[in-house]
N, C-alpha and C positions, 0 to 999 in steps of 0.2 A: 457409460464411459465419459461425456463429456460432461454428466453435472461433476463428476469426480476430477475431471480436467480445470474447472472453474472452482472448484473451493480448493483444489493444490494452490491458483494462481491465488486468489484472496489470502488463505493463509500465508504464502511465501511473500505479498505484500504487505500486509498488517505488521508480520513479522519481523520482516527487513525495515519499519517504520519506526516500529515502536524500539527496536532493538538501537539505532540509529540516535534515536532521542536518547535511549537509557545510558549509552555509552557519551551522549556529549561532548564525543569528539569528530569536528569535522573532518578533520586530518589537517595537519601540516608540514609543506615541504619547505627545506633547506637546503643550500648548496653550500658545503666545506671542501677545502683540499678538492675542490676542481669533481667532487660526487655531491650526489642529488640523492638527498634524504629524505622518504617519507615517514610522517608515523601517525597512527594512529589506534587506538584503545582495539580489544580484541573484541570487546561487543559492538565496539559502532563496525570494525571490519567484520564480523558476521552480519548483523544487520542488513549492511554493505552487502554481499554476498547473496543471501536472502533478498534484497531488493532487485538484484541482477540476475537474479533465476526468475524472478516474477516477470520481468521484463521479456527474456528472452522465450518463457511461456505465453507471455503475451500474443507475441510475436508469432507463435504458432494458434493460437489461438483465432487469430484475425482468418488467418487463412481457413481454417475450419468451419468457423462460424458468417456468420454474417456479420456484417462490421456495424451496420445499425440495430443490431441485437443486442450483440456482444459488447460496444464501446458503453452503452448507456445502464448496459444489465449492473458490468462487474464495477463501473465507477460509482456508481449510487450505494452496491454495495461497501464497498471500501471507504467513501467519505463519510455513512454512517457507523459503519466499524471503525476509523477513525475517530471520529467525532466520542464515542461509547470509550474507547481505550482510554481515549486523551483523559477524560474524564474518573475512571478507574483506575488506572497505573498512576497518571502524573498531577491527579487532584487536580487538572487546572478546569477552569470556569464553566460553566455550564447554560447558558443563559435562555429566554424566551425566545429569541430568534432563531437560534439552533435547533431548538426541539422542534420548531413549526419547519425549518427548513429541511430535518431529519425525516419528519414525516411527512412533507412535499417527496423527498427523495422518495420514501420507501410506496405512496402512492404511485406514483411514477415506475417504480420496479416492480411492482403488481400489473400495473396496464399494459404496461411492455411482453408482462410472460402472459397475460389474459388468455391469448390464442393457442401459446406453447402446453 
């Protein structure tokens, strides 16, 4: 139950991440006639959404797990899924420092479960 806990939260972060970039919109507010108007694109507010369920998983998460487990496990996971998306969906750059810093991370996400 809890690896299935921790790839819901990665997926609902990657997801809310990448959807976020794909809709490239921040949102913006305005006030006319005395209301306050937001708006923004329907994929950055899924995105959006998606990024707020990761979070409030998170957030149970911590309780569950151990916080020097869990904080180092699921973020090395996600900045290299990160890192791998970027690269996939938005073509952007891919460089030697990443790849070595990719695979510092996922060294580090192996030592970490060593004992588990």
């Amino acid at each position: 139950m809890q690896v299935i806990i921790i790839f819901i939260y990665i997926c609902l972060s990657i997801s809310g991440l990448v959807l976020m970039k794909l809709g490239g919109n921040p949102g913006t507010v305005s006030m006319s006639d005395g209301n306050i108007n937001f708006g923004i694109s329907t994929i950055s507010l899924l995105g959006f959404i998606f990024y707020i369920g990761s979070f409030l998983l998170f957030t149970r998460m911590v309780v569950i797990f151990n916080l020097s487990y869990i904080m180092p496990l699921t973020t090395g996971i996600v900045q290299v899924l990160s890192l791998a998306f970027s690269k996939i969906i938005f073509k952007e750059e891919f460089t030697t420092t990443g790849l070595i810093g990719a695979c510092v991370i996922i060294i580090g996400v192996i030592l970490i479960n060593w004992k588990h």
